[in-house]
C-alpha positions as CSV (number, residue, x, y, z in Angstrom):
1,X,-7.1,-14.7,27.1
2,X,-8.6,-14.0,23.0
3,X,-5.7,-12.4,21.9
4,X,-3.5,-15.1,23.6
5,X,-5.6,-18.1,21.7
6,X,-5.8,-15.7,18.6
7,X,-1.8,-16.1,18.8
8,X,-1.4,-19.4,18.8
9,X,-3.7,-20.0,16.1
10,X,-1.8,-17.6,13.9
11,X,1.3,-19.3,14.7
12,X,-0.2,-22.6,14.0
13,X,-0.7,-20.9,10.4
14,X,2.1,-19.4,10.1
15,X,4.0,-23.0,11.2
16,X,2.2,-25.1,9.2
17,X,2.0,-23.5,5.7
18,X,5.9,-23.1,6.4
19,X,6.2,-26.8,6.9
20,X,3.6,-27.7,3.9
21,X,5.6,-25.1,1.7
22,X,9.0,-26.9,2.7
23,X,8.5,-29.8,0.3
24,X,8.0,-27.1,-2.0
25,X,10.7,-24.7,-1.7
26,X,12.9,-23.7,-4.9
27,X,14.5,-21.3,-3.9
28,X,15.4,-19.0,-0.3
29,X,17.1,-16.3,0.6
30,X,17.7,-14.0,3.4
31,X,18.3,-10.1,2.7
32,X,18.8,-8.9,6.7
33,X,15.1,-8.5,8.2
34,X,13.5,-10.2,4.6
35,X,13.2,-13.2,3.6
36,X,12.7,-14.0,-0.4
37,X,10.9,-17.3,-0.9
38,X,9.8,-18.9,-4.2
39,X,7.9,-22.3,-4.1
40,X,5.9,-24.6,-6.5
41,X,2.2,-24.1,-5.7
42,X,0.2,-26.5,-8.0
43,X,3.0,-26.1,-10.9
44,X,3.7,-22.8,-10.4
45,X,6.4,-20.4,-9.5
46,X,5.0,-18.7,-6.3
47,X,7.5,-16.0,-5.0
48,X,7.3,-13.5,-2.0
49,X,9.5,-10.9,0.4
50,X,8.5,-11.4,3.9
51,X,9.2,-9.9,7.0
52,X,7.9,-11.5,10.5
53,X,7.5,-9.4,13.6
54,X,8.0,-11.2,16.8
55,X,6.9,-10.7,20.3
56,X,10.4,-10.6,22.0
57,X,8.6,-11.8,25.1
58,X,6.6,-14.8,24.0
59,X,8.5,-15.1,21.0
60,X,5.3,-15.9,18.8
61,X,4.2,-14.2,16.0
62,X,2.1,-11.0,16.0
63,X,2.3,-10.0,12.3
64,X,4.0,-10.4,9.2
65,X,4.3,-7.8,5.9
66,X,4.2,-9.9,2.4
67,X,4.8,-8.8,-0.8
68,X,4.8,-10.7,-3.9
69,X,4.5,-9.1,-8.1
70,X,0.7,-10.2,-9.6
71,X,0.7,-11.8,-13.0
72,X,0.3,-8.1,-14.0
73,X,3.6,-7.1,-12.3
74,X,1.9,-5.1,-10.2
75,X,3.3,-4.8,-6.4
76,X,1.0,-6.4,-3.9
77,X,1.3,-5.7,0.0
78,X,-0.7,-7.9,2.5
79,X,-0.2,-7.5,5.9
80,X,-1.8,-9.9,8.5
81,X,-3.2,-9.6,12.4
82,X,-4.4,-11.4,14.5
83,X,-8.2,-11.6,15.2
84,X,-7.8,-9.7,18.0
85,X,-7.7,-6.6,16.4
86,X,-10.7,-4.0,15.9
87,X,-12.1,-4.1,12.2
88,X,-13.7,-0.6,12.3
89,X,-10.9,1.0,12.5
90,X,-8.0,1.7,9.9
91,X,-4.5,0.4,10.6
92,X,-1.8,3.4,10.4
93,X,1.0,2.9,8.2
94,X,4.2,5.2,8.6
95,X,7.3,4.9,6.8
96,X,9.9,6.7,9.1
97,X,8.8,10.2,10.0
98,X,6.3,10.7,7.1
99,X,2.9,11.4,7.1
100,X,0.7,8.2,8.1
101,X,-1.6,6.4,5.8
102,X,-4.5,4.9,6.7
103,X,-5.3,1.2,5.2
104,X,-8.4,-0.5,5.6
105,X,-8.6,-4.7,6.5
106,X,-9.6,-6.4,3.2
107,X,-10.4,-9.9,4.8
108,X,-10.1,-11.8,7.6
109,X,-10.0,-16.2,7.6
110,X,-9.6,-18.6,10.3
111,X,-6.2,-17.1,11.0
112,X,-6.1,-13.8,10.9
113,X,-7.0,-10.8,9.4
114,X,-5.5,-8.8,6.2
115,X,-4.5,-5.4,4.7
116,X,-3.9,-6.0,1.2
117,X,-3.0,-3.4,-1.4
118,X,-1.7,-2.8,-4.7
119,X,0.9,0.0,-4.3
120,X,2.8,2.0,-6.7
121,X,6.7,2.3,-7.7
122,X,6.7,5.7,-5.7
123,X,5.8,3.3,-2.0
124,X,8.2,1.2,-3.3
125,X,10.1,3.4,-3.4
126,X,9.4,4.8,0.2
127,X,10.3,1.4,1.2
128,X,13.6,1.4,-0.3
129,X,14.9,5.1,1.2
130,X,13.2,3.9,4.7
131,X,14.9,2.3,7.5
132,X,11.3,1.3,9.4
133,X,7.3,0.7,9.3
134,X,5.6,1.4,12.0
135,X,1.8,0.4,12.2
136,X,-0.5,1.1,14.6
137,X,-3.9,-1.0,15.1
138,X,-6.6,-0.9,17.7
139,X,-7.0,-4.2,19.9
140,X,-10.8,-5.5,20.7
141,X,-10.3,-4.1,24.0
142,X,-9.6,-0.4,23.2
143,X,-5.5,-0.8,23.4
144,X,-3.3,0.8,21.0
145,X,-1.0,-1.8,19.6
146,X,2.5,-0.9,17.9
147,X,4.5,-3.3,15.7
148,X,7.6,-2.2,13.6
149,X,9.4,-3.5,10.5
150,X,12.8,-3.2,9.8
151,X,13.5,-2.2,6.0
152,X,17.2,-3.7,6.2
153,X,17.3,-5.7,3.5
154,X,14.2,-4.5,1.9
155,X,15.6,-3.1,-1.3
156,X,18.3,-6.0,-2.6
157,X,15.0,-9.0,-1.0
158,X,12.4,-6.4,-3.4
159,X,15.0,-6.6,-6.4
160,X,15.1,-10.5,-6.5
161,X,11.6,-11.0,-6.0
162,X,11.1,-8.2,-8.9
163,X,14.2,-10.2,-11.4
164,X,12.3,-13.5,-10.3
165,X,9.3,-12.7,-12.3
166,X,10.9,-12.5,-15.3
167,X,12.7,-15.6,-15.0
């Protein structure tokens, strides 16, 4: 019954800072399984790649992979969970059949809980040349949990977002 309520309260995020962000949209596009978004966040250009994972059963939202360019251009990854998920224990990342890496949660809010990472051109990279994530967390209750992305569409969505910086 937690994880359900932990659901539906990161769908409830997830809906509502779509809807806020609508009024500020300038600029969308889909690239398969991502979706580039840039909106005006207190007179800013705010832009990000996305990727949502669904339950195909409840069709809600279990996760979602974000990544935006830092006023450094640096890459930033942040991946978010619901609170359902054990803190002690590092996430799994896999890109394909390569080795796993282990991540660590940075935060967690009223929503949900967050990897979040700087990573390097040669991940990017990794990204690119991939075809899926998978990630494997461990639930409150001692269950494995697996959720995969799709990288279709990762490399023109990560191009954009990267050519929208300098614009």
């Amino acid at each position: 019954m937690y994880s359900f309520y932990m659901r539906i309260i990161l769908i409830y995020f997830l809906i509502i800072g779509t809807l806020f962000a609508d009024n500020h949209i300038l600029e969308q596009e889909n690239f398969e399984a991502w979706q580039f978004t840039c909106v005006d966040e207190q007179s800013q250009k705010v832009c990000d790649l996305r990727e949502l994972v669904i339950d195909p059963n409840t069709e809600e939202v279990v996760s979602y992979l974000s990544i935006t360019i830092n006023p450094d251009n640096l890459t930033q990854m942040q991946i978010a969970f619901p609170h359902a998920v054990s803190l002690k224990q590092p996430v799994s990342l896999q890109i394909d059949e390569k080795d796993p890496l282990e991540l660590n949660y940075a935060y967690c809010n009223q929503n949900a809980c967050f990897v979040a990472e700087i990573i390097g051109e040669n991940f990017v990279n990794f990204f690119k040349a991939g075809n899926q994530i998978i990630i494997k967390v461990l639930l409150l209750d001692n269950r494995e949990a697996t959720i995969s992305y799709n990288l279709s569409g990762f490399t023109a969505g990560y191009n954009k977002l990267y050519s929208s910086v300098a614009n």
